[in-house]
C-alpha positions in Angstrom: 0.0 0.0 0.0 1.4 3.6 -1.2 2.5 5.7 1.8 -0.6 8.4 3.0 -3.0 5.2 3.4 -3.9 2.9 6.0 -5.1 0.4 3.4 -8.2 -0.7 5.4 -11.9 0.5 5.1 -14.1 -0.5 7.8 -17.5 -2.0 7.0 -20.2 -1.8 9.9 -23.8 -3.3 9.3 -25.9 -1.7 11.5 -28.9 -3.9 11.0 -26.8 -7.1 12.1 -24.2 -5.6 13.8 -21.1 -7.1 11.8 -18.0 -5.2 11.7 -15.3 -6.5 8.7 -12.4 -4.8 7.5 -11.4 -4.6 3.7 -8.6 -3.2 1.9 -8.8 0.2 0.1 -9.6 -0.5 -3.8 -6.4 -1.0 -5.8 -3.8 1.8 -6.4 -4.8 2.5 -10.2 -8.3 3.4 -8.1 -6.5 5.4 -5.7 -4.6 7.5 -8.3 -7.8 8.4 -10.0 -9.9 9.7 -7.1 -6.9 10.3 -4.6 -9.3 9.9 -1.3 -11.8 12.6 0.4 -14.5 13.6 -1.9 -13.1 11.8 -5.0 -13.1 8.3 -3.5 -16.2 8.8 -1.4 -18.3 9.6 -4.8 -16.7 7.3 -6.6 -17.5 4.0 -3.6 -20.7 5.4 -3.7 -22.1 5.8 -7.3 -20.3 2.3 -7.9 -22.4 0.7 -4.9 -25.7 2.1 -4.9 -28.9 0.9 -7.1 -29.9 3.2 -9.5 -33.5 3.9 -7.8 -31.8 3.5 -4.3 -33.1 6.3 -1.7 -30.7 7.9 1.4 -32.4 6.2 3.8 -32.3 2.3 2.1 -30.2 0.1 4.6 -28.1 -1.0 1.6 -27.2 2.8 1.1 -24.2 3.5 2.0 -23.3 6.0 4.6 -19.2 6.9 3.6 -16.9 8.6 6.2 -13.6 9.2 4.3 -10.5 10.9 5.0 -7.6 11.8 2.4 -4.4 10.7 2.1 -2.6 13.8 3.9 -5.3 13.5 6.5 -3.2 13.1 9.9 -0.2 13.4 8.7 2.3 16.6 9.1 0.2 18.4 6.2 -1.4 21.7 7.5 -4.6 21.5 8.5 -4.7 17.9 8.0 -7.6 17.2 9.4 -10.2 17.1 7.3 -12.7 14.1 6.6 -15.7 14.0 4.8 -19.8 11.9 5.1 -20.7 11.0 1.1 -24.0 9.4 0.9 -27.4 10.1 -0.6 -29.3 13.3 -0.3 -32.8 13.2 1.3 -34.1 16.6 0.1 -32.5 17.1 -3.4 -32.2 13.7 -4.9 -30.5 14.9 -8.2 -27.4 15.8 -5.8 -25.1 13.6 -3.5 -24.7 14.4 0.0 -21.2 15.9 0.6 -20.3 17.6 3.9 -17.1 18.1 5.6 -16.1 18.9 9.1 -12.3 19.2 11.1 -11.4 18.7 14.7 -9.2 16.0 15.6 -11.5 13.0 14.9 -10.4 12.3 10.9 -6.6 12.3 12.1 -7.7 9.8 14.8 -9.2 7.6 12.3 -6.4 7.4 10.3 -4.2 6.9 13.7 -6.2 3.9 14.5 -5.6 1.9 11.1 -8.8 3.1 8.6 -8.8 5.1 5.5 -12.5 5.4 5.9 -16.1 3.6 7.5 -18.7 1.9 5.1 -22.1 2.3 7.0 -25.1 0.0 6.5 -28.1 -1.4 7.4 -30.1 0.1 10.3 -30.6 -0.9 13.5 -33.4 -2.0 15.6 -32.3 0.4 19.1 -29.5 3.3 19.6 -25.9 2.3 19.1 -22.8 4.1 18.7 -19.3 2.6 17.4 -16.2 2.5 19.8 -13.0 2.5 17.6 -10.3 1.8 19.8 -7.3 1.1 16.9 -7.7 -2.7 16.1 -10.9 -3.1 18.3 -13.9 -2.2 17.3 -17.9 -3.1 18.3 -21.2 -1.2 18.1 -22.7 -0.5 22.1 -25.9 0.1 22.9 -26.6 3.7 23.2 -29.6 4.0 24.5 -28.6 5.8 27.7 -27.5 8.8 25.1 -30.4 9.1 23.0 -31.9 12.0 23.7 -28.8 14.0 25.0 -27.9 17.0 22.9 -24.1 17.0 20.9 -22.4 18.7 24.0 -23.6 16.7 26.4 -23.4 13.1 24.3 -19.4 14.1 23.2 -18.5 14.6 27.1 -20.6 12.0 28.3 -18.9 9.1 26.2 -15.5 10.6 26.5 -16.1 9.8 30.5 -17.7 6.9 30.4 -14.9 5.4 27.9 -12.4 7.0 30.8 -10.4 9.5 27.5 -11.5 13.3 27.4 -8.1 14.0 26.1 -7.7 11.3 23.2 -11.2 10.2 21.9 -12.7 12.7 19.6 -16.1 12.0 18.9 -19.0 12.6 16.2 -22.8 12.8 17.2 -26.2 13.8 16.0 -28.5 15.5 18.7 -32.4 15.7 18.9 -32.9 17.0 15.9 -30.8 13.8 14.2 -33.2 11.8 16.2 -36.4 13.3 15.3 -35.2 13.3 11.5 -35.2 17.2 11.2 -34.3 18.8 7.6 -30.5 20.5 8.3 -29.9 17.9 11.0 -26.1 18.0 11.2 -23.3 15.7 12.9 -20.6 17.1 15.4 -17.4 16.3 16.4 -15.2 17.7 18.5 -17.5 19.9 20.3 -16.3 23.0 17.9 -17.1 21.2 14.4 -20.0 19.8 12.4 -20.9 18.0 8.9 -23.9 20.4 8.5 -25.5 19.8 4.5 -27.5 17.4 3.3 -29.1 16.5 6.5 -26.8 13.8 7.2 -28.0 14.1 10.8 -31.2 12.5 10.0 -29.5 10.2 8.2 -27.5 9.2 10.8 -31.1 9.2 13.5 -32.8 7.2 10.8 -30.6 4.4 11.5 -30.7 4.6 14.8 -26.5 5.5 14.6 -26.1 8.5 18.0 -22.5 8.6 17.3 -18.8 6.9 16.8 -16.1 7.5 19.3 -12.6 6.7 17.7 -9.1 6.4 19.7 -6.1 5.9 17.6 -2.3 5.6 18.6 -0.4 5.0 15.2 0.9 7.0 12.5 0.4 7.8 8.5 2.9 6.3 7.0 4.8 9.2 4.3 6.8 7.3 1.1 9.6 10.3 1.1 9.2 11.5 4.7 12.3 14.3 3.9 10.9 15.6 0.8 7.3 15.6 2.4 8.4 17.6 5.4 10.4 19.9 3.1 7.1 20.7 0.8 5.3 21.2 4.4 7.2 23.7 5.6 7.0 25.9 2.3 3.3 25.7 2.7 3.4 27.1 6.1 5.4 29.4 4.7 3.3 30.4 1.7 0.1 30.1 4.4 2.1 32.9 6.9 2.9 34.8 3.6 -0.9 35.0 3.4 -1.6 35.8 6.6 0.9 38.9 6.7 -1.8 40.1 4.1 -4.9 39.3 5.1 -4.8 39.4 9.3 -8.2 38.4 9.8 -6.4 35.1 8.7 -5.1 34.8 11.9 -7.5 34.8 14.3 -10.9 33.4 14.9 -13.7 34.2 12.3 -15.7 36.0 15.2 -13.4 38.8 15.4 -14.0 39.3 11.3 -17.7 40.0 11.8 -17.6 43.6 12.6 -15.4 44.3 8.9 -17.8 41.2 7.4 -20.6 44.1 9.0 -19.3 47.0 7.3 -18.8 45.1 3.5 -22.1 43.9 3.3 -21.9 40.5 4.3 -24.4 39.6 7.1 -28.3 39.3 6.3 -30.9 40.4 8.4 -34.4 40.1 8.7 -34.9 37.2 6.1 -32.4 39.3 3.9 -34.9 42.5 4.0 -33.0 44.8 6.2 -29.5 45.9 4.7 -29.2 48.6 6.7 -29.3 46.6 9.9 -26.3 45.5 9.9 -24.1 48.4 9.8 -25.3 49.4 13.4 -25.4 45.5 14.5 -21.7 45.5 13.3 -20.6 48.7 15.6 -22.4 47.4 18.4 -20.5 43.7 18.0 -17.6 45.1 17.8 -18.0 47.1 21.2 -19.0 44.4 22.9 -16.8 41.5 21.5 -14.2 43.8 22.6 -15.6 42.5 26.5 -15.6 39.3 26.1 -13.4 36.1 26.4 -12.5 34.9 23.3 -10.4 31.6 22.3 -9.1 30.0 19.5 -9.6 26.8 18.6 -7.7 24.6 15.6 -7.8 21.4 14.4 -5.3 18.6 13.8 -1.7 20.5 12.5 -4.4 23.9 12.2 -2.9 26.8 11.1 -5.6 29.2 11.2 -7.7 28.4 14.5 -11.3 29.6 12.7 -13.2 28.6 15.4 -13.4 29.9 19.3 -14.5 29.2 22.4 -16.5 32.0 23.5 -17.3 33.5 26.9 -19.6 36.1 26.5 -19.6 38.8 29.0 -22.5 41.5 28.1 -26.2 41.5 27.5 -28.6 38.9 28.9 -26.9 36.2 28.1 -24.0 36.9 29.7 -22.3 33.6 31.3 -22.9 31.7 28.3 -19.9 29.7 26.4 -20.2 29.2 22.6 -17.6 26.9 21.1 -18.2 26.6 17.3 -17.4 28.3 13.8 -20.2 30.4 14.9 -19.8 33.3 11.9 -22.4 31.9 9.4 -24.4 30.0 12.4 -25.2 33.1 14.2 -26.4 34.8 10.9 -29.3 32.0 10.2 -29.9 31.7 14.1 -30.0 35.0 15.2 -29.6 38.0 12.8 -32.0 36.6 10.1 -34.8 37.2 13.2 -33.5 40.3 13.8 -31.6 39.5 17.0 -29.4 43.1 17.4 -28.0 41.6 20.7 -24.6 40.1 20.0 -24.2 38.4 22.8 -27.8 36.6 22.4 -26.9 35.9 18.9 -23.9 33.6 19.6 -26.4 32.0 22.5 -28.7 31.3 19.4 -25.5 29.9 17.3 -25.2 27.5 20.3 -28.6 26.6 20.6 -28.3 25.4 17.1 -24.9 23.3 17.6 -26.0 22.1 20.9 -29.6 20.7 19.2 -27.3 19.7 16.4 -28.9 21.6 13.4 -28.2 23.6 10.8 -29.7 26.9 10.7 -29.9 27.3 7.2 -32.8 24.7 6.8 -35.7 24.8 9.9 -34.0 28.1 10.9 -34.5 30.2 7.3 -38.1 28.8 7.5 -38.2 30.0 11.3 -37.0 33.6 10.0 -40.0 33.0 6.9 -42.5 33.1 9.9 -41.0 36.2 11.4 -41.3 38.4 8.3 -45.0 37.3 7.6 -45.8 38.1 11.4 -44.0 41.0 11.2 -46.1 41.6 7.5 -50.2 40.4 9.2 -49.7 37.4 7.3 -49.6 35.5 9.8 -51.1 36.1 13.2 -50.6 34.3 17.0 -53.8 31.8 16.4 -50.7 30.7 13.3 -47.9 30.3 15.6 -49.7 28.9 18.9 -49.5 31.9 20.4 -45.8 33.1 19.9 -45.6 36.4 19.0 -43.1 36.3 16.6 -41.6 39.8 16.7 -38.5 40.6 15.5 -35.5 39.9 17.7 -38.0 37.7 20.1 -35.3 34.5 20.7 -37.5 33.3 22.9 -39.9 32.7 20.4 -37.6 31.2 17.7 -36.8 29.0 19.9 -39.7 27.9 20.8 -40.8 27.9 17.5 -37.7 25.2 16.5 -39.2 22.7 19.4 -42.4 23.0 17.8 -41.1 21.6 14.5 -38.9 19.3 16.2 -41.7 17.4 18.0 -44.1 18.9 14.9 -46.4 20.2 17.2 -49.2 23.0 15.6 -47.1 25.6 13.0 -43.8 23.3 13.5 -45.4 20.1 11.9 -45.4 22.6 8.5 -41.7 23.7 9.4 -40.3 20.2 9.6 -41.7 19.9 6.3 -39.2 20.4 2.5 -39.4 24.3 1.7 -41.7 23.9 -1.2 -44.4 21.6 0.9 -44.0 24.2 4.0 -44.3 27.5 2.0 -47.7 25.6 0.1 -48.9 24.8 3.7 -48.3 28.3 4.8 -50.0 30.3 1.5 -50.5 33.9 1.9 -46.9 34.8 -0.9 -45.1 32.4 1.4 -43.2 30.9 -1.7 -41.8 34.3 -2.8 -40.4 35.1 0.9 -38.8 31.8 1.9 -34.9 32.5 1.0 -33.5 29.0 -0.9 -31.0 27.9 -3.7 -32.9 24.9 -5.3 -35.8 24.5 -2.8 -33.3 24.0 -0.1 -31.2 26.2 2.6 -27.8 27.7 1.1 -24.9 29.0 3.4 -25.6 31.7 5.3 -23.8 35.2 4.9 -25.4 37.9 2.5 -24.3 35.9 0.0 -24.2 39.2 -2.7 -22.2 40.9 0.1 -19.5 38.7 -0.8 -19.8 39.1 -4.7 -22.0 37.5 -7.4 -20.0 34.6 -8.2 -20.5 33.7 -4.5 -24.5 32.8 -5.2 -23.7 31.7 -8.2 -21.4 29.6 -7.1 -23.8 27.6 -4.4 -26.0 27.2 -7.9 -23.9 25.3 -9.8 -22.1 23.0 -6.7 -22.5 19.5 -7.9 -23.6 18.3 -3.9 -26.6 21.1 -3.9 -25.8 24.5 -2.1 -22.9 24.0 -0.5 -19.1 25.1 -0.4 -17.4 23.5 -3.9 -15.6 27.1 -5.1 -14.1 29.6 -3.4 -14.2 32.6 -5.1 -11.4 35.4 -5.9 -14.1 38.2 -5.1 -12.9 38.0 -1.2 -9.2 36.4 -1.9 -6.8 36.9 -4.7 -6.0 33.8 -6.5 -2.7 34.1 -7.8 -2.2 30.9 -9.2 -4.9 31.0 -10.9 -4.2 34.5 -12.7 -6.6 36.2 -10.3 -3.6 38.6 -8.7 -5.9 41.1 -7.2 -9.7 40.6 -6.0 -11.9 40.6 -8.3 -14.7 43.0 -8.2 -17.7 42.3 -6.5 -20.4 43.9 -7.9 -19.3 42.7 -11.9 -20.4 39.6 -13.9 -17.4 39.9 -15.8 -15.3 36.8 -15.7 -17.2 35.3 -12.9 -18.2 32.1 -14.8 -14.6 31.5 -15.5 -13.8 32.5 -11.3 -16.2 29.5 -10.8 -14.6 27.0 -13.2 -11.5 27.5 -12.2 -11.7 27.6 -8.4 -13.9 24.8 -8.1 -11.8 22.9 -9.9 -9.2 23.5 -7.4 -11.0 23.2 -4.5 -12.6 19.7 -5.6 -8.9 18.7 -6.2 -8.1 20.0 -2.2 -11.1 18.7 -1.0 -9.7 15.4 -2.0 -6.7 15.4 -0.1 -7.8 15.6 3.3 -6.8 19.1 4.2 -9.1 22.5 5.1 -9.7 24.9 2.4 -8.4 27.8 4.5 -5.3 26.2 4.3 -5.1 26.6 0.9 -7.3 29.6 -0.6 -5.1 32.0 -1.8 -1.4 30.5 -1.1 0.7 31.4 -3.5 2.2 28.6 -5.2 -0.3 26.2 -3.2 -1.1 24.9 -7.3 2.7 23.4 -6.9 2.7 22.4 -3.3 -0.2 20.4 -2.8 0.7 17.9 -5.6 4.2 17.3 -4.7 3.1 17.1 -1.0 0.7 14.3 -2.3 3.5 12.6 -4.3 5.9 13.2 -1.3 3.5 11.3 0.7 1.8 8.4 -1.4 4.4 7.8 -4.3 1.9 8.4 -7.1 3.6 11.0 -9.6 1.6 14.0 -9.2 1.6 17.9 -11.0 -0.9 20.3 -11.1 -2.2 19.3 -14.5 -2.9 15.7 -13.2 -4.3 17.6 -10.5 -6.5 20.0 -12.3 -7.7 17.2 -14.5 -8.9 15.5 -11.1 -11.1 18.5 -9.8 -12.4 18.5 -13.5 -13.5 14.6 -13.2 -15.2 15.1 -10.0 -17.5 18.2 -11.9 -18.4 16.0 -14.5 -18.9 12.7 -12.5 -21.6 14.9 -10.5 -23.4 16.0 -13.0 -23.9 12.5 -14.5 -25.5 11.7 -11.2 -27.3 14.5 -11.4 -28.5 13.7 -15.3 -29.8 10.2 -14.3 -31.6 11.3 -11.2 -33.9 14.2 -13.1 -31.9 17.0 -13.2 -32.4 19.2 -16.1 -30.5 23.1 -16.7 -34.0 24.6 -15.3 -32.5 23.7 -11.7 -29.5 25.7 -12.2 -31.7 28.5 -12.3 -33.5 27.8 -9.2 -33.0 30.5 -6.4 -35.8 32.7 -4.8 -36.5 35.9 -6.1 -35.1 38.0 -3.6 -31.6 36.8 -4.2 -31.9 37.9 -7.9 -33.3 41.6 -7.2 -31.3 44.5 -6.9 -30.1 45.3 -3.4 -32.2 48.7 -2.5 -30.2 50.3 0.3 -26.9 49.5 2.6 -23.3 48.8 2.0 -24.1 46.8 -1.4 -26.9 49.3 -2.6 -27.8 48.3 -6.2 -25.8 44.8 -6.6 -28.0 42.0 -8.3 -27.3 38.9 -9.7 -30.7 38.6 -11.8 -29.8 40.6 -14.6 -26.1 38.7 -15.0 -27.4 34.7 -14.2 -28.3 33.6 -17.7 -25.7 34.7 -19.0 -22.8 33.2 -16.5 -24.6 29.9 -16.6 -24.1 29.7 -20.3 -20.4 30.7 -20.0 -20.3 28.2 -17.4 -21.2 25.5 -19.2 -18.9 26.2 -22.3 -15.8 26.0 -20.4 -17.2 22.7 -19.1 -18.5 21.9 -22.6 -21.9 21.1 -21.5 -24.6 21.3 -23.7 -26.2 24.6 -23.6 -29.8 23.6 -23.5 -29.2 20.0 -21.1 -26.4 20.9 -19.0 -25.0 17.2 -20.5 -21.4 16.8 -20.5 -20.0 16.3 -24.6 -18.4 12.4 -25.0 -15.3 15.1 -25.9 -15.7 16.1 -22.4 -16.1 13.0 -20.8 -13.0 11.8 -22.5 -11.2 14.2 -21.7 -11.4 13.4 -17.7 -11.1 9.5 -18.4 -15.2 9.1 -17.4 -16.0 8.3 -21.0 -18.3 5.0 -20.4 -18.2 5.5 -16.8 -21.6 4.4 -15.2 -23.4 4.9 -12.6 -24.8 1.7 -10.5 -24.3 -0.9 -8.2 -20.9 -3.0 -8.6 -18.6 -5.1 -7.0 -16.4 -2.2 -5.8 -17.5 -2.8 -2.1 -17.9 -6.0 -2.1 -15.0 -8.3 -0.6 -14.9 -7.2 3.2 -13.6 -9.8 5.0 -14.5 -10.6 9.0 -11.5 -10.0 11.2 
């Protein structure tokens, strides 16, 4: 087995409770799809049936790592859930998260876990290196992702070295946006893998690992490392907020546009929410927290010290949480919008599903459209926490107006009537990442429209972050179609190549020379000749194999089209008066497609551009590529 790999694959049946171990597929496998996103889509468009739903027990539920993952890399740390979408079936589930527990499951012998089946009660899987068994977790069921972490880390006698990942009650009760944690300050949050997760009764996997990654050239490896951190410091001596947790950006984020309030109605709001976080952030206790080999520390572990939530400890990401929590509401407390951002880690859910239909119901309150005998009584007045959160136990025990909020956007906003449909903020009929996503520039929005996995992270755009390797030596402007399409094309293509290698994005966006580096560091660990044109033509198979799921599971060019009105319309006042994507959306779709040479009219990829990647009579359906586990 090359260096970089464990060469195992765990295989856990939930419904009988077998565990086996396999080998990783072959190498000429491996040097297609590398490992992280690549390998996971690849297992799991060669395994499933071609009718086969998200939650079938013979549907696969990946968790995969990379091939830097837990090594020496920066930010090494990343791992990823593939599996099968429950709310936008013409798009794969494919969410990420950090923290320490990927590294982990490399340490203790596995390149990944095959999950399926569903069991009969709670049960969680105890990874201990070469032992491993599924326990009964019924005694957890029911606790909430802080509490269920800590409370398995004691009773397996580790708080220091056992990370692990767990839904909370709104896994359990199969909410939309459900989201798995890890590591008490990360989270897979798309594609409602939470509910996934609940629907087979999994509450979580606790993993303990005490070996190493092996490396093929550990000198040369080392030697490409440390001119990454360089290049990454480099980067940071440019952009400071690159140095700290995200939190301390939001006050700047404030100023540029980039946080939504009010179900994205008020763009004035946050110019004075901005000036007022920054005064009181300045109070409170605020530190950083990495990941395995991190080099940013993004997230914190907040005390915060003013308002009426004072007392109250946040550990998360928290900037985009608190967005779709508390300032889509119109929460102008800070301190009570980074209680809401924990409310919403804590419950394990993802704010940009119940929570942008919860901030739906506010605006028609706040409109007459809807009225008190609507929400049970709450009054739903902007800013009223109290109510929102009440409102988000009434959809997850879908009780009165919360049995319509547990419901798909489209069935919730037909329940709900009165212009409902044209208010409820969405990129294909489903939640999108929060920030004012126009705030950051229009190939931002654009961007979560053309993801291959649904709204979701697959680009990282040069409208915030020069590019340099990528020609893009300045930031682009914002407010300008120009050149967008082409932004898109070629930054997702470099992202889908990082995102197969096991390593965080913010270790990478905007490194100079990171187009050279992360393909000898892959060579320098596995052995597999690598260069960025090998590399490029990677992230370039992984667009194309995702739109031939998408092709054979309904998709048609109509749904790259689909976003609500509001994120099409001209911006009327604020910091980003007058920017709209509507006028510009046609028009970068077509472009997009011709640098993918897609069909203009069918979004199909050309047999030319199928060939091109090496997925010309590629198919999609169940093989023999899992098959073989063996029973240790």
């Amino acid at each position: 087995m090359a260096g970089g790999y464990m060469g195992t694959l765990l295989h856990v049946d939930l419904s009988t409770g077998a565990i086996a171990k396999a080998p990783l597929p072959d190498e000429a496998v491996l040097r297609t799809w590398i490992g992280g996103i690549g390998l996971g889509l690849h297992l799991l468009f060669q395994s499933i049936r071609p009718q086969a739903g998200p939650d079938d027990p013979d549907t696969p539920i990946l968790l995969v790592t990379g091939p830097l993952t837990g090594t020496r890399a920066p930010s090494s740390s990343d791992w990823k859930i593939v599996t099968l979408r429950s709310d936008l079936p013409y798009h794969p589930a494919v969410t990420q998260a950090h923290g320490y527990f990927g590294a982990r499951l490399k340490h203790a012998g596995y390149d990944g876990i095959v999950i399926t089946g569903r069991s009969p009660h709670p049960v969680y899987l105890w990874i201990d290196d070469d032992r491993v068994e599924l326990r009964d977790a019924g005694r957890y069921w029911g606790m909430d992702t802080f509490e269920t972490q800590e409370t398995i880390q004691k009773d397996l006698g580790d708080t220091a070295a056992i990370s692990v990942a767990c839904i909370g009650p709104a896994g359990e009760a199969l909410m939309r946006g459900a989201s798995i944690r890890n590591d008490r300050s990360y989270g897979c949050s798309k594609g409602s893998v939470g509910a996934i997760w609940g629907a087979r009764k999994l509450k979580a996997i606790a993993v303990r690992g005490t070996g190493e990654v092996p490396i093929h050239d550990p000198q040369a490896f080392m030697a490409v490392c440390d001119e990454w951190r360089a290049g990454i410091k480099d980067l940071q001596a440019r952009y400071p907020r690159r140095t700290a947790p995200t939190i301390k950006a939001v006050a700047t984020f404030c100023q540029m546009g980039r946080v939504p309030a009010k179900n994205f109605t008020d763009h004035e709001f946050q110019l004075r929410f901005g000036r007022r976080f920054a005064e009181d952030m300045a109070k409170w206790k605020i530190e950083p927290v990495g990941s395995w080999e991190c080099t940013i520390q993004c997230h914190n572990d907040t005390l915060v010290t003013t308002g009426p939530f004072a007392g109250t400890r946040s550990t998360g990401f928290t900037v985009e949480v608190f967005e779709g929590a508390g300032t889509l509401i119109g929460i102008e407390d800070p301190g009570t919008t980074i209680a809401m951002s924990n409310f919403y880690d804590a419950m394990g859910a993802d704010p940009a599903e119940v929570g942008r239909l919860i901030a739906l119901c506010f605006e028609m309150y706040n409109e007459g459209l809807l009225t008190r005998d609507d929400t049970g009584g709450l009054e739903l007045t902007w800013g009223n926490d109290e109510a929102a959160r009440a409102l988000f136990m009434m959809a997850l025990e879908r009780e009165g107006i919360g049995a319509t909020l547990a419901k798909s956007f489209r069935e919730a906003c037909a329940e709900l009537g009165r212009g409902a449909q044209d208010r409820v903020q969405h990129i294909k009929g489903v939640g999108f990442n929060d920030h004012e996503q126009r705030g950051w520039g229009l190939g931002f929005p654009f961007g979560q429209l053309v993801s291959g996995a649904g709204p979701t992270w697959q680009t990282f755009g040069s409208e915030a972050i020069h590019e340099p390797d990528l020609g893009y030596e300045q930031v682009m402007d914002p407010g300008s179609p120009d050149g967008k399409a082409e932004m898109t094309y070629k930054t997702q293509v470099k992202k889908l190549w990082e995102d197969c290698l096991g390593v965080c994005v913010f270790a990478c966006w905007g490194v100079k020379g990171i187009t050279s580096i992360t393909p000898r560091a892959l060579a320098a660990a596995t052995g597999f000749p690598m260069d960025w044109d090998r590399a490029r033509l990677q992230g370039e198979r992984l667009i194309h194999l995702q739109r031939l799921f998408a092709l054979g599971r309904g998709f048609e060019k109509a749904c790259d089209l689909d976003i609500s009105p509001r994120m099409l319309e001209p911006i009327p006042d604020g910091p980003i008066a007058g920017r709209a994507l509507g006028p510009h959306l046609r028009r970068m779709l077509d472009e997009y497609y011709a640098l993918l040479d897609w069909d203009s009219e069918t979004g199909a990829p050309s047999p030319q551009a199928l060939r091109r990647v090496g997925l010309d009579g590629y198919t999609i359906g169940r093989t023999a590529a899992l098959a073989g586990a063996r029973t240790d």
